[in-house]
C-alpha positions as CSV (number, residue, x, y, z in Angstrom):
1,X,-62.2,-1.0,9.9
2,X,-61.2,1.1,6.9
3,X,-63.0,2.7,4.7
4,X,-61.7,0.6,2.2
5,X,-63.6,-2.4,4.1
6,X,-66.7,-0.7,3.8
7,X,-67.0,0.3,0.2
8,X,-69.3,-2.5,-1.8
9,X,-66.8,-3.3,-4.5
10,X,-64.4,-4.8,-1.6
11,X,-66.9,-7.4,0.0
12,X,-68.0,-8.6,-3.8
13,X,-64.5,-8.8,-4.4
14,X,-63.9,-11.1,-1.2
15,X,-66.8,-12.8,-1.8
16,X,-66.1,-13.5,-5.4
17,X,-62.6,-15.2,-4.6
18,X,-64.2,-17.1,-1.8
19,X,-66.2,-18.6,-4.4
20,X,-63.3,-19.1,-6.8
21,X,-61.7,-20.8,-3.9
22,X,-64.6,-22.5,-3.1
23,X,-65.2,-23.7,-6.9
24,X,-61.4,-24.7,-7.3
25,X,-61.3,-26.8,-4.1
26,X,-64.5,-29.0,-4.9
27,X,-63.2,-28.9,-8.4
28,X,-60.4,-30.7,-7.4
29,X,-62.1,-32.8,-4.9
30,X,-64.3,-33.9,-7.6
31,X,-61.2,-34.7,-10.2
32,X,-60.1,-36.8,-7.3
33,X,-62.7,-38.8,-7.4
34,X,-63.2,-39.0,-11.1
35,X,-59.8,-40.8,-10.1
36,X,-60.9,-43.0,-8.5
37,X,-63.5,-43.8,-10.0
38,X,-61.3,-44.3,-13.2
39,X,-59.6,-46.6,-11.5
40,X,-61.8,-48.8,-9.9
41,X,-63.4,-49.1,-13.3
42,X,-59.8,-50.2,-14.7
43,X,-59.8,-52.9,-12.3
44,X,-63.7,-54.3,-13.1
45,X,-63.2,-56.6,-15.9
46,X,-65.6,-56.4,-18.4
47,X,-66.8,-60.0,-19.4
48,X,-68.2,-58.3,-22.8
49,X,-66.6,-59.0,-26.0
50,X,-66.6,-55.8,-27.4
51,X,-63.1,-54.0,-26.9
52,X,-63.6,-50.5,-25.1
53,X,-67.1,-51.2,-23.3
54,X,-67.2,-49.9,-20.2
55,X,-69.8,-48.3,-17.4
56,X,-68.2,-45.3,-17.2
57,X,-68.4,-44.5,-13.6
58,X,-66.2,-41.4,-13.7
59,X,-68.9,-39.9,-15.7
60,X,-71.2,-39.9,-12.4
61,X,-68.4,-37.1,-11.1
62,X,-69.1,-35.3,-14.5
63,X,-72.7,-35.1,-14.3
64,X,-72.5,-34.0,-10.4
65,X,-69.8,-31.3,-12.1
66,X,-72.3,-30.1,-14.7
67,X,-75.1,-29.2,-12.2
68,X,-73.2,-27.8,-9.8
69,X,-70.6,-26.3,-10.9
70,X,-71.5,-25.8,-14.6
71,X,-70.1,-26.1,-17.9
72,X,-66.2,-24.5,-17.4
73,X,-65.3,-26.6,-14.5
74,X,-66.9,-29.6,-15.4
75,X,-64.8,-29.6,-18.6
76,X,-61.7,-29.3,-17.0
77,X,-62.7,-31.9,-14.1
78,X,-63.5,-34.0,-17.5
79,X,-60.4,-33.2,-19.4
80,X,-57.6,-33.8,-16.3
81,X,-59.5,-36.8,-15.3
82,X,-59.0,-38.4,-19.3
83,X,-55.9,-37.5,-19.5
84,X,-54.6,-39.0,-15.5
85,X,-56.4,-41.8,-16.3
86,X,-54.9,-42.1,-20.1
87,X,-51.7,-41.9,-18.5
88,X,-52.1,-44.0,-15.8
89,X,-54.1,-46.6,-17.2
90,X,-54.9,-46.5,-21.3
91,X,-52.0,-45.2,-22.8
92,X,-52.4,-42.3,-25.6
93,X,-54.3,-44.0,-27.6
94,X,-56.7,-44.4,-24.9
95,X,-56.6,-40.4,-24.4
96,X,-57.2,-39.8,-27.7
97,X,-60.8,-42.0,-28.0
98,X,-61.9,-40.9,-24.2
99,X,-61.1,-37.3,-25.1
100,X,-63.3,-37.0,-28.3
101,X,-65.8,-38.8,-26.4
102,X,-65.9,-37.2,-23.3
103,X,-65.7,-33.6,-25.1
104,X,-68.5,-34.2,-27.3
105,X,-70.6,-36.1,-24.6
106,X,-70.1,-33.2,-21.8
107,X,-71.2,-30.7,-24.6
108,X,-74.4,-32.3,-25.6
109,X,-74.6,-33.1,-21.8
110,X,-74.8,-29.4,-20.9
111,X,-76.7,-28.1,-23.9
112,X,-79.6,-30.9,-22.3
113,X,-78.7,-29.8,-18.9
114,X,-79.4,-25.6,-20.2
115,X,-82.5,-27.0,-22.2
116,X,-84.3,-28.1,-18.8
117,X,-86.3,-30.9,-20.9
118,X,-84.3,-33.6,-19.5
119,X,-83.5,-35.2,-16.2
120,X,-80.5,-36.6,-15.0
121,X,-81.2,-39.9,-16.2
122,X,-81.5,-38.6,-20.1
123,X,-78.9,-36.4,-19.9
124,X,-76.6,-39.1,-18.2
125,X,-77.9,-41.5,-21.1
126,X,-77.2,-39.2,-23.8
127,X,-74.2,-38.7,-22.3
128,X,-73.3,-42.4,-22.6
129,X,-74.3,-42.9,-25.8
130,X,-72.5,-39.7,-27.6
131,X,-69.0,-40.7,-25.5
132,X,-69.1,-44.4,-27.2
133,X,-70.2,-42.5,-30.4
134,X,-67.4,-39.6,-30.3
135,X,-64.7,-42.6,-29.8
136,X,-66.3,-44.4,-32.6
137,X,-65.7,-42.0,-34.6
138,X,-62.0,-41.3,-33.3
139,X,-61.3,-44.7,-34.4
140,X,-62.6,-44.4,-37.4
141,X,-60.5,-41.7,-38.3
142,X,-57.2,-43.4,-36.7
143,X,-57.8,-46.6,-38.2
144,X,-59.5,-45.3,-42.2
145,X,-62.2,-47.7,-41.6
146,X,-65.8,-46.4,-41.7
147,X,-66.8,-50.4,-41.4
148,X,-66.2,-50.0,-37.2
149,X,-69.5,-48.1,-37.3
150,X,-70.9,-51.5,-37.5
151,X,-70.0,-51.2,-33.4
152,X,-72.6,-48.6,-32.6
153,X,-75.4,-50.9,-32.4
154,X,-73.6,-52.4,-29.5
155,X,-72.5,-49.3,-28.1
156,X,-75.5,-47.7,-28.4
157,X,-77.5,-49.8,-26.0
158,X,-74.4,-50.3,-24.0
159,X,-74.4,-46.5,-23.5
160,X,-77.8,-45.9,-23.1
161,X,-77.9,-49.0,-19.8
162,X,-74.8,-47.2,-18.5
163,X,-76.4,-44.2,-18.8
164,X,-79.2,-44.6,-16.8
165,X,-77.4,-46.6,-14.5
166,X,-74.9,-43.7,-13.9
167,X,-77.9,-41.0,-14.1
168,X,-79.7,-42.7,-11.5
169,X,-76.7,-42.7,-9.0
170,X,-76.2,-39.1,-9.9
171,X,-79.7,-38.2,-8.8
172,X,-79.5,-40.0,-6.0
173,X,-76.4,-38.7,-4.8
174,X,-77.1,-35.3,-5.7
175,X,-80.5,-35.6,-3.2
176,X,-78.2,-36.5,-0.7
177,X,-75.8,-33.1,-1.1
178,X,-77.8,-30.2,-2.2
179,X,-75.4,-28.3,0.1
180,X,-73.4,-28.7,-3.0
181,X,-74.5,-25.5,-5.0
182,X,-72.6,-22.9,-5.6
């Protein structure tokens, strides 16, 4: 063994890129199955008559993201997963509403998560309810017509039932793999 080997600085420094492995690998297991997910959810018609409604099953992967791997991976898991699926299923358009969505619901997401007043179930509703509110606004702005707000009212409760749907599973799920944290 060197000396090198010994010194304190070289074992935080393995141990820090064994965590940055170990971060990138679930990261991508986790984008996987945000995948996945994405799909499934493209197959599961939605007998609703509301375009765009949908229970938003990848964002179970996001929420798992959030607590255990925090905010900077869970945002890219997030991001690659809306645009694989935008370009696999939805189309540009369809990357441009689930982005502004899914950025502003992982960000109110997290600032819940840091705040410690909610659960998983809140923050998974919120998170529902402020993705169907950022692509709201998206088309809003792409269309020039403030009269789609008229949608959120549907959308609202729409999020707030997939929310707790998809919070629930998350909690559950999580109980199941607290070997998880990292």
């Amino acid at each position: 063994m060197s000396s090198q080997d010994k010194t304190p600085g070289a074992r935080t420094s393995g141990n820090s890129y064994a965590l940055r492995t170990k971060r990138l690998s679930l990261s991508a297991i986790l984008a996987a199955m945000a995948m996945i997910l994405s799909y499934i959810e493209a197959l599961i018609p939605m007998p609703v008559p509301v375009p765009g409604m949908k229970l938003g099953l990848a964002n179970l992967i996001v929420i798992i993201a959030i607590y255990k791997l925090g905010f900077k991976y869970a945002f890219i898991i997030n991001c690659v997963r809306i645009l694989t699926a935008g370009l696999l299923f939805t189309g540009v358009f369809g990357i441009i509403y689930s982005m502004a969505g899914g950025i502003l619901s992982i960000i109110v997401m997290y600032i819940l998560y840091k705040s410690r007043i909610f659960g998983t179930v809140g923050i998974s509703m919120a998170g529902g309810v402020l993705h169907n509110f950022g692509q709201l606004i998206m088309a809003c702005i792409i269309m020039s017509n403030v009269r789609l707000m008229s949608y959120f009212s549907v959308l609202l409760f729409s999020g707030m039932l997939s929310g707790i749907l998809i919070g629930v599973v998350a909690y559950l799920v999580m109980a199941k793999l607290p070997h998880l944290k990292i």
